[in-house]
C-alpha positions as CSV (number, residue, x, y, z in Angstrom):
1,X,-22.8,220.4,-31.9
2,X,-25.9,218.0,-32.8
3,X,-26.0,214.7,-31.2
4,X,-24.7,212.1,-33.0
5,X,-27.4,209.3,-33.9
6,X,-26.6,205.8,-33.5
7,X,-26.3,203.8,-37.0
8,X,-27.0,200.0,-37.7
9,X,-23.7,198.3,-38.5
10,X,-23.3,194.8,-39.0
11,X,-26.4,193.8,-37.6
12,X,-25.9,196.3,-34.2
13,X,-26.8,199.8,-33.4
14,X,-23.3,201.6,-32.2
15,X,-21.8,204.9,-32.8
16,X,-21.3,206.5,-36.2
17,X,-18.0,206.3,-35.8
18,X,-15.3,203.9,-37.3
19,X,-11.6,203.6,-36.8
20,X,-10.1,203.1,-40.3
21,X,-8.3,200.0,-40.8
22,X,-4.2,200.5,-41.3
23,X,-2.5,197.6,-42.9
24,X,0.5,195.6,-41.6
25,X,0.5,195.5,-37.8
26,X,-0.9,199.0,-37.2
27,X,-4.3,198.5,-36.7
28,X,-4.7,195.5,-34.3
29,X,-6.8,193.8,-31.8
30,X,-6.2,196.1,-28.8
31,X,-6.6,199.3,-30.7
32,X,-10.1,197.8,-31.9
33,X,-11.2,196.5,-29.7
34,X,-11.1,199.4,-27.4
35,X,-13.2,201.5,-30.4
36,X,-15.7,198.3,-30.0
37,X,-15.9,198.5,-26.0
38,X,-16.7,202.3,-26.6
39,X,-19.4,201.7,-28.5
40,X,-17.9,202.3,-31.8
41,X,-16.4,200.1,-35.0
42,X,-12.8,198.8,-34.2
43,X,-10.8,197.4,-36.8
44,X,-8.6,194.9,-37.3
45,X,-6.1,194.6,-40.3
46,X,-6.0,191.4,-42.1
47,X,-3.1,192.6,-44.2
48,X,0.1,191.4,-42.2
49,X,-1.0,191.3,-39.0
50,X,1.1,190.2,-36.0
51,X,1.2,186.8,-34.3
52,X,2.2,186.2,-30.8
53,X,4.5,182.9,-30.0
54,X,3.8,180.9,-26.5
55,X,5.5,183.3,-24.1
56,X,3.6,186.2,-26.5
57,X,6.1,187.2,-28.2
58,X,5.5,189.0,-31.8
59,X,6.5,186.5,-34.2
60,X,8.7,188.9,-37.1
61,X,7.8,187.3,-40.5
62,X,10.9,186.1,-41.8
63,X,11.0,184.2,-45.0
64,X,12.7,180.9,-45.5
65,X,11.6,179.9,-48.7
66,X,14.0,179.9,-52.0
67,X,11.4,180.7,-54.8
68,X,8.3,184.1,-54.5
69,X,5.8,181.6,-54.9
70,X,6.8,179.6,-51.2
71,X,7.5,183.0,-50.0
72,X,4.3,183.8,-51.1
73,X,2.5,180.7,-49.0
74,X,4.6,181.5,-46.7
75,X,3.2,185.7,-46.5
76,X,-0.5,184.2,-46.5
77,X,0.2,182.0,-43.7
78,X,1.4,184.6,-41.6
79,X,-1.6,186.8,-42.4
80,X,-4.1,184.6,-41.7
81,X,-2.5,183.6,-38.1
82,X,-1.9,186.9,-37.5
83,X,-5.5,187.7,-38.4
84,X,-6.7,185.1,-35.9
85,X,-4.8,186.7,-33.4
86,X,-6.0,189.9,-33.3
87,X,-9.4,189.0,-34.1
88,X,-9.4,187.4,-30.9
89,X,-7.7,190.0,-28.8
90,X,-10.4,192.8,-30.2
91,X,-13.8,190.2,-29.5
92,X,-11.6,190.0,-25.9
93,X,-11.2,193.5,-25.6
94,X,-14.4,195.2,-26.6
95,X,-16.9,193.2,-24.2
96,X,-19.6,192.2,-26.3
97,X,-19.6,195.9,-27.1
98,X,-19.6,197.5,-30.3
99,X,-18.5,196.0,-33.8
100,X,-15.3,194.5,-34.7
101,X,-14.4,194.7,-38.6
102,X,-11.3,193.4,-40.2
103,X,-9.8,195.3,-43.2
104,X,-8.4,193.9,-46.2
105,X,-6.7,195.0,-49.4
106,X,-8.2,193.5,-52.8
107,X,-4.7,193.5,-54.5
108,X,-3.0,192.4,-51.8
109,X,-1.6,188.2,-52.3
110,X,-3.8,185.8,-51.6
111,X,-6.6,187.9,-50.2
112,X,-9.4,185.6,-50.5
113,X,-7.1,182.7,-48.8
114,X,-6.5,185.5,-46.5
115,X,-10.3,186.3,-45.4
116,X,-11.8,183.0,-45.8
117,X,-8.7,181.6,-43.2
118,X,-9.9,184.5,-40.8
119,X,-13.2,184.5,-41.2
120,X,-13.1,180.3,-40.4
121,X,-10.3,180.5,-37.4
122,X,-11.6,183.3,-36.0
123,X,-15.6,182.6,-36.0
124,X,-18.0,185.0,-33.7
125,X,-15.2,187.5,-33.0
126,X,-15.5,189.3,-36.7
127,X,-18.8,191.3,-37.7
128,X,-17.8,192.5,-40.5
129,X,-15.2,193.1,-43.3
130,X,-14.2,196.4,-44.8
131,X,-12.6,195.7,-48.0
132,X,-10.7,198.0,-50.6
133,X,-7.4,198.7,-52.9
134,X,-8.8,197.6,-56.4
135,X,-12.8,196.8,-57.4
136,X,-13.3,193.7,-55.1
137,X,-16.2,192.2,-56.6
138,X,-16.1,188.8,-55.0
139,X,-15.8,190.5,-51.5
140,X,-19.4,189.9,-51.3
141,X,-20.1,186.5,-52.1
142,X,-16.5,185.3,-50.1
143,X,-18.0,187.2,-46.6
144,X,-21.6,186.4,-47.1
145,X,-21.2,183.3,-47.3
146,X,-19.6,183.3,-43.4
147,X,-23.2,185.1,-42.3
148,X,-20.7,188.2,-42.5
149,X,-21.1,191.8,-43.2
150,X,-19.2,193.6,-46.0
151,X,-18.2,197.3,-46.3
152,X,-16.9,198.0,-49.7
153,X,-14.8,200.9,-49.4
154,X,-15.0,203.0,-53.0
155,X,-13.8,206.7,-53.6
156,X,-17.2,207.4,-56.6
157,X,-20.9,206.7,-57.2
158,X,-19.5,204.6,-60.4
159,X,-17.4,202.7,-58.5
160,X,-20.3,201.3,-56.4
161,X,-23.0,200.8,-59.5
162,X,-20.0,198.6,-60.6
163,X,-19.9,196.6,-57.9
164,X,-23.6,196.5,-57.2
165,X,-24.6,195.8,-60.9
166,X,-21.9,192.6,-61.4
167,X,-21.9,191.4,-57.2
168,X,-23.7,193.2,-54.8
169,X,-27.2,192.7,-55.8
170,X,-27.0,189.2,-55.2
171,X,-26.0,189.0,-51.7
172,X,-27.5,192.7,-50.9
173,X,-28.5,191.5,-47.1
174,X,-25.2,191.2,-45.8
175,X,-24.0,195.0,-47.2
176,X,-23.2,196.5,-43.7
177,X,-22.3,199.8,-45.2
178,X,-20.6,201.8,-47.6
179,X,-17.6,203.6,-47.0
180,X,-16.4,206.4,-49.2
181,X,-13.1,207.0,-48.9
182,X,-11.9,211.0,-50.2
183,X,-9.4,210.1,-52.7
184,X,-7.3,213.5,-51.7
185,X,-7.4,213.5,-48.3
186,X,-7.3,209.5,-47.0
187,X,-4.3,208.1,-46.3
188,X,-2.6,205.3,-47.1
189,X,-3.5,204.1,-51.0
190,X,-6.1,206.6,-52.4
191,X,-8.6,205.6,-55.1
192,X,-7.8,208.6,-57.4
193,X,-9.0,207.6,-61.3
194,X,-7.3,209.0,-63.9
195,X,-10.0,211.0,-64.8
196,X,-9.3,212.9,-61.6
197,X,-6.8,215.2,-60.7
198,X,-4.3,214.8,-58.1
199,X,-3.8,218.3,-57.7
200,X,-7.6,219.2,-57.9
201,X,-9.5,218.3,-54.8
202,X,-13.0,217.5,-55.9
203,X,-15.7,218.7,-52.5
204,X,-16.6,215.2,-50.8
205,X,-20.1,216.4,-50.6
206,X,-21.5,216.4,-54.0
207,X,-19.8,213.2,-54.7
208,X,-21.5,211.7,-50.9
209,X,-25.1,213.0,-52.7
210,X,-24.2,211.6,-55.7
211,X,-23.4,208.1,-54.0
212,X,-26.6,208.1,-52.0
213,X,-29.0,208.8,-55.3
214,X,-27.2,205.5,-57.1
215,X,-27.7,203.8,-53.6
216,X,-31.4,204.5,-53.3
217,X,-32.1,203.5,-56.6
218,X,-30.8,199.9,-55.3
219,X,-33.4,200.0,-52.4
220,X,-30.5,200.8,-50.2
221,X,-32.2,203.8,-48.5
222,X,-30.7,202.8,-44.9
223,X,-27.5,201.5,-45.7
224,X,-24.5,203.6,-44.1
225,X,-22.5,205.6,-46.2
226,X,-19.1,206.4,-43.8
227,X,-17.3,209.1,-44.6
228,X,-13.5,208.5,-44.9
229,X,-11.1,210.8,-45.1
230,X,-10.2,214.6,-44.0
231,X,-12.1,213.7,-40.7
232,X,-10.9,215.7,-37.5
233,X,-13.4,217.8,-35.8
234,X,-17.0,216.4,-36.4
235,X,-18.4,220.1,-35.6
236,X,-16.9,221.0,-39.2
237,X,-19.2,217.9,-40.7
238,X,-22.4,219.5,-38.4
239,X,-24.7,219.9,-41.3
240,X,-24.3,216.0,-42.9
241,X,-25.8,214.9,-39.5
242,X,-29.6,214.1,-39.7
243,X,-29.1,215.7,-43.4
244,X,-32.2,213.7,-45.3
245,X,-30.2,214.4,-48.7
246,X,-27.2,212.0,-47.6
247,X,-29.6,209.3,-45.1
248,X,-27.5,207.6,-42.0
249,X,-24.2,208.8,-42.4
250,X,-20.9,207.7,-39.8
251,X,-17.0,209.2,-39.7
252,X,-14.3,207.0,-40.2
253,X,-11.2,208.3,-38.2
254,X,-7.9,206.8,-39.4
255,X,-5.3,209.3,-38.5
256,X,-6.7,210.0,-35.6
257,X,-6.3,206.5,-33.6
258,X,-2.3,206.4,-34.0
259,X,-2.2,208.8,-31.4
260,X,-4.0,206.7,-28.4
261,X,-2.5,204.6,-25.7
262,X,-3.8,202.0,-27.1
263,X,-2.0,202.2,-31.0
264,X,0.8,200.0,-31.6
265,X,2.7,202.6,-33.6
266,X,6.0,203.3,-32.0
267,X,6.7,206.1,-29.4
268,X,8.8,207.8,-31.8
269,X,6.0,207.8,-34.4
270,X,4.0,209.3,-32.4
271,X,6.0,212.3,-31.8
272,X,6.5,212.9,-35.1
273,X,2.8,212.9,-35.5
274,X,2.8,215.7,-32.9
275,X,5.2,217.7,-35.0
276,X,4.0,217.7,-38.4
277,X,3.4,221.2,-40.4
278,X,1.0,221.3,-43.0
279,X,1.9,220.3,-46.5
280,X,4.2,217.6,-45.1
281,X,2.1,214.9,-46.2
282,X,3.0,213.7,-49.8
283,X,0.0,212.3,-52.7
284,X,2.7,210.3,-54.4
285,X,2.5,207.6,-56.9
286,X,5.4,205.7,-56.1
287,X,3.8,202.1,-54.3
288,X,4.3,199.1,-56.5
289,X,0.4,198.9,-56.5
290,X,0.3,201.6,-58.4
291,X,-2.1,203.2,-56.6
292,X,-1.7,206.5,-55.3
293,X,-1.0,207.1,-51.9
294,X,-0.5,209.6,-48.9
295,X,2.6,209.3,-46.8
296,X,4.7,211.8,-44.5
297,X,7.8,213.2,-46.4
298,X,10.9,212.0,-45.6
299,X,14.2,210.7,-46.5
300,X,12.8,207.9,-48.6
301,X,9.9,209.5,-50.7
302,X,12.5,212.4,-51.3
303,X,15.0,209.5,-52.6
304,X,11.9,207.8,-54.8
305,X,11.2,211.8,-55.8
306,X,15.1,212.4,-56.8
307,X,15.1,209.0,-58.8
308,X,12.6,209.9,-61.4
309,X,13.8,213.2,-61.5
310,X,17.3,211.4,-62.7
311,X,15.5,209.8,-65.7
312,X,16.0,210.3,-69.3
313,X,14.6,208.0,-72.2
314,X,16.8,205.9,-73.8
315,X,16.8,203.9,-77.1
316,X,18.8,200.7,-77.8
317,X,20.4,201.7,-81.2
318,X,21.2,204.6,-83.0
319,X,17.6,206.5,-83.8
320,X,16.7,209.9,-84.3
321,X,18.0,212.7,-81.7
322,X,19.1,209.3,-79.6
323,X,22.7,209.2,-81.2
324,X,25.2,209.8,-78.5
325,X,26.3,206.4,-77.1
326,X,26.7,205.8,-73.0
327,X,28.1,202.6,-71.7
328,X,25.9,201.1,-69.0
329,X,26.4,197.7,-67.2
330,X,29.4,195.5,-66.1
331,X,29.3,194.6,-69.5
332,X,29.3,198.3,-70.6
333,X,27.1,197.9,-73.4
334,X,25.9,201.2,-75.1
335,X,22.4,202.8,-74.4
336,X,21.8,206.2,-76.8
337,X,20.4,209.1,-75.0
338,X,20.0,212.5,-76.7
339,X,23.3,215.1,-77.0
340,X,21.0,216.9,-74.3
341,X,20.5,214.3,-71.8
342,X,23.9,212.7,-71.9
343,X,25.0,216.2,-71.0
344,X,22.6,215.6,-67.8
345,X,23.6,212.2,-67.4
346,X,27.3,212.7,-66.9
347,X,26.9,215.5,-64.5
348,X,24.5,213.2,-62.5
349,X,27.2,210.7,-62.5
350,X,29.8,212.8,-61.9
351,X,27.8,213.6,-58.7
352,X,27.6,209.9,-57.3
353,X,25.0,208.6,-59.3
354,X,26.9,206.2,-61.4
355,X,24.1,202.8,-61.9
356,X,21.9,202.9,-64.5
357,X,18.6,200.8,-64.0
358,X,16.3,200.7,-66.9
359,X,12.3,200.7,-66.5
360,X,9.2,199.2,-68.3
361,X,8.8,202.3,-69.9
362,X,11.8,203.0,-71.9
363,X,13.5,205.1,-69.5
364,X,16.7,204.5,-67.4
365,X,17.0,206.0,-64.2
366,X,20.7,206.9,-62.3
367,X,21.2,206.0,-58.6
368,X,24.1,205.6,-56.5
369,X,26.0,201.6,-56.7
370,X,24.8,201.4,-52.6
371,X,21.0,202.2,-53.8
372,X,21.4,199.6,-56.9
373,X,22.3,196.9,-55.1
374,X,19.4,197.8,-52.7
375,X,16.7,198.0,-55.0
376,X,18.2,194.6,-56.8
377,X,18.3,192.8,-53.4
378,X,14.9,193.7,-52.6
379,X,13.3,192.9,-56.2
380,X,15.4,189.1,-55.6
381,X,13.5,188.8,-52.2
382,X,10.0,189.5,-52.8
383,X,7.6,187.8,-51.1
384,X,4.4,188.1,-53.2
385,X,2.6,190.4,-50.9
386,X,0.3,192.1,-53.7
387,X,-1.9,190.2,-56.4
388,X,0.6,192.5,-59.1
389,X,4.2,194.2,-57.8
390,X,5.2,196.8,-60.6
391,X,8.5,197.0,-57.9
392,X,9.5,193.4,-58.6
393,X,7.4,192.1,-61.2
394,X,5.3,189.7,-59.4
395,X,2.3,188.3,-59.9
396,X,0.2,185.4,-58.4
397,X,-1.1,184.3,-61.1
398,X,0.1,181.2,-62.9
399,X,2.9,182.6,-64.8
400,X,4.0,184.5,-61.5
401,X,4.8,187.7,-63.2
402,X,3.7,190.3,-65.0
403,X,5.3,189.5,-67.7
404,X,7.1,193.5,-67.7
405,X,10.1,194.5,-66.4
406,X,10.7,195.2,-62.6
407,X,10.6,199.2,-61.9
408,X,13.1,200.8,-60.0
409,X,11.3,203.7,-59.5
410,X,9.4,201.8,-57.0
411,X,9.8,200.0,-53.4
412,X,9.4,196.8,-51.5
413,X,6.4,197.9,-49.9
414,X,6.1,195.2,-47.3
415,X,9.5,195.2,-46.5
416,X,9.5,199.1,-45.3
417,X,6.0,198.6,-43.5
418,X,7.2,195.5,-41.5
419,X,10.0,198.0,-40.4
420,X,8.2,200.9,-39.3
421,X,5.3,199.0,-37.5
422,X,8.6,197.4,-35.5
423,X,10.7,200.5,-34.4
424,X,12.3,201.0,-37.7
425,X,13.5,204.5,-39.1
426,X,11.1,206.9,-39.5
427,X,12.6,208.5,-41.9
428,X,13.9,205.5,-44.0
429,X,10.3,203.7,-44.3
430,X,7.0,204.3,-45.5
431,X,5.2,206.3,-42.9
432,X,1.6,206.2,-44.1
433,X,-0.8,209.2,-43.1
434,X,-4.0,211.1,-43.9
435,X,-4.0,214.9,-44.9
436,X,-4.6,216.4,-41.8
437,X,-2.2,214.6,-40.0
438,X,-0.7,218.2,-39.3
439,X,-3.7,219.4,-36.9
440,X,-2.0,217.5,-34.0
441,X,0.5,220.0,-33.7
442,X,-2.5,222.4,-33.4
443,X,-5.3,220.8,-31.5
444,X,-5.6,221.8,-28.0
445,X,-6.3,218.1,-26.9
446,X,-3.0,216.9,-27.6
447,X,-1.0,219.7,-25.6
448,X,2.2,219.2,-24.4
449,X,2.4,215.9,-25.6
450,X,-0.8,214.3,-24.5
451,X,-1.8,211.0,-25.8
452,X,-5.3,209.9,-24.9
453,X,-6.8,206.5,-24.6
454,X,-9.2,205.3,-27.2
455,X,-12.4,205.7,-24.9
456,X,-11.3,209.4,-24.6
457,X,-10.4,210.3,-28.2
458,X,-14.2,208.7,-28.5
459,X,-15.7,211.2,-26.0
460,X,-14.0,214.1,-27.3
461,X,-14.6,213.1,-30.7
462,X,-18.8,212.9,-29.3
463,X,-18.2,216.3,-28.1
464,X,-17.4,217.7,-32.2
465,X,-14.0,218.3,-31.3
């Protein structure tokens, strides 16, 4: 294994290594900032992150407000405090060592209240601010303007040009690097286009190449690219070290950090981490971004699978094939399916799955009564957490909604990551995780159960393995 070569990252030569930022609660200040004491990038997340009362206690964000748009204010508030918190613990934590980055999500609410709050309450303990989730343009101008670094994360040469061509190039002095994240193999929300196929794994190194041509033509010859996603052993990734094709090069390790003393995640989590088999992380497209993302499968992406498997179109009136009549509703008003999918439709009824809940698409799906009242609750409480909900309908801007109907085909996203960062179910929420998520079970490091500290997982990671 080569020696790795220190990188220049937000204005400070550390380790080409970053800990990939994990929204709501799960990547925080003590986790970071023992990356940054070992000489690495720690991150903090931005999106959600916890807040500590005066006897430091975590403060659970509980909504008070009657209308999404307090709830909203409410969301940002706690963000930004929570942002401050662990902004402060990481600076505490790492020493003076290292970086400390905080991660946002560009459709996410509020997010430039969210980073400019940050970025002003917690001034001198933030380097720099990884940003992703959408094509955030004004990331640059919003952190520069703080004397901050910014790391775009983008999954394609294109997106970048974008970027560059419309924001970057104006504010080119604060880029602290570039950080592709593999759109197959990241976890979390993936930035697969639609000209890509989810099924069809594309090599990261062609695309890396490609991304560092587009960069040098932008002068931006020693500007870190990271590589994000499908990261374990950095023997496998041997030849991209001191490769003069791809320039300064660092790893971004996501996955990876759960599994540390230091991690937030709970106890239980972590065993199941240690237990996973391969092919037991799911590419799904069930958030209410709309984004794709990578998740362990459980009970509740099986449910979300079993819910648009238990979809039929429907049409209002009488039309074409759509002539047989079903009453839906407490009113019991008549939707018309096809002879064929009524045939489905009463079987699935028959079986428990008796509520009908139409989409924006001209479909109506069947749950049980206990899962409709659910997924109605949970619509009637959002808190605005994403610029656009597809889940609720949301949006923040003026009109405060999207102006389609609510799909419940989706999830309150915040709600079920709030849990699972507290001690929720594991298999009722959202656990979020990258592809290789399953090599824990195999690694020799982690044998019989061990969980390292941070500054360990950093030497063994040095050492390729």
């Amino acid at each position: 294994m080569k020696s790795l070569n220190s990188v220049i990252v937000s204005g400070r030569e550390v380790l080409p290594i970053f800990e990939g930022g994990k929204g709501v609660a799960v990547s925080n200040g003590e986790s970071a900032g023992a990356f940054a004491a070992a000489g690495c990038v720690g991150t903090v997340s931005g999106v959600n992150a916890d807040s500590y009362d005066d006897d430091g206690n975590i403060i659970r964000q509980v909504y008070h407000a009657t209308t999404r748009r307090e709830r909203w204010r409410e969301l940002i508030s706690y963000a930004i405090d929570g942002g401050i918190a662990q902004a402060r613990i990481a600076y505490e934590k790492s020493g003076g060592k290292g970086r400390v980055h905080v991660n946002v999500l560009w459709e996410a609410a509020g997010t430039q209240q969210v980073i400019e709050g940050i970025l002003q309450g917690a001034k001198g303990f933030i380097h720099g601010v990884t940003c992703g989730a959408g094509m955030p343009y004004k990331i640059a101008e919003i952190v520069s303007s703080f004397g901050v670094y910014y790391h775009p994360i983008i999954s394609s040469a294109r997106a970048f040009r974008a970027l560059w061509k419309r924001s970057y190039h104006k504010h080119a002095e604060f880029l602290g690097s570039v950080v592709y994240e593999d759109p197959w193999l990241a976890g979390g929300h993936n930035g697969l286009s639609n000209a890509e196929d989810p099924e069809k794994p594309q090599d990261p190194y062609p695309r890396i190449v490609a991304l560092r041509k587009q960069m040098r033509e932008f002068g931006l010859h020693n500007t870190p690219i990271v590589m994000a996603g499908g990261v374990w052993y950095l023997r496998e990734w041997e030849d991209w070290l001191d490769n003069p094709e791809l320039g300064p090069i660092a790893f971004q390790f996501g996955t990876r950090p759960l599994l540390t003393q230091e991690s937030p995640v709970s106890k239980g989590w972590q065993d199941r981490l240690l237990s996973l088999k391969e092919g037991e992380i799911f590419l799904n497209k069930f958030s209410p971004t709309g984004f794709y993302s990578s998740a362990v499968r459980n009970n509740l992406l099986n449910e979300l699978e079993q819910r648009g498997q238990h979809q039929v179109s429907y049409s209002r009136k009488p039309e074409g094939d759509m002539t047989e009549a079903l009453p839906v509703g407490a009113r019991g008003r008549p939707i018309y399916l096809t002879h064929e999918d009524k045939d489905k439709v009463e079987i699935w009824m028959s079986k428990g799955f008796s509520e009908a809940m139409k989409t924006p698409d001209g479909t109506v799906i069947f749950v049980g009564s206990k899962k409709a009242k659910e997924i109605i609750e949970d619509q009637g409480n959002c808190m605005g957490c994403l610029s656009q909900c597809r889940f609720s309908n949301w949006s923040e801007g003026a009109e405060g909604t999207t102006g389609k109907r609510a799909d419940p085909r989706s999830f309150c996203i915040q709600k079920t990551l709030q849990d699972i960062a507290h001690g929720g179910s594991l298999e009722d929420n959202l656990m979020f995780s990258g592809h290789n998520a399953y090599k824990f079970a195999d690694d020799p490091f982690y044998s019989n159960g061990f969980v390292p500290s941070v500054q360990e997982l950093v030497e063994r990671l040095v050492s390729g393995d």
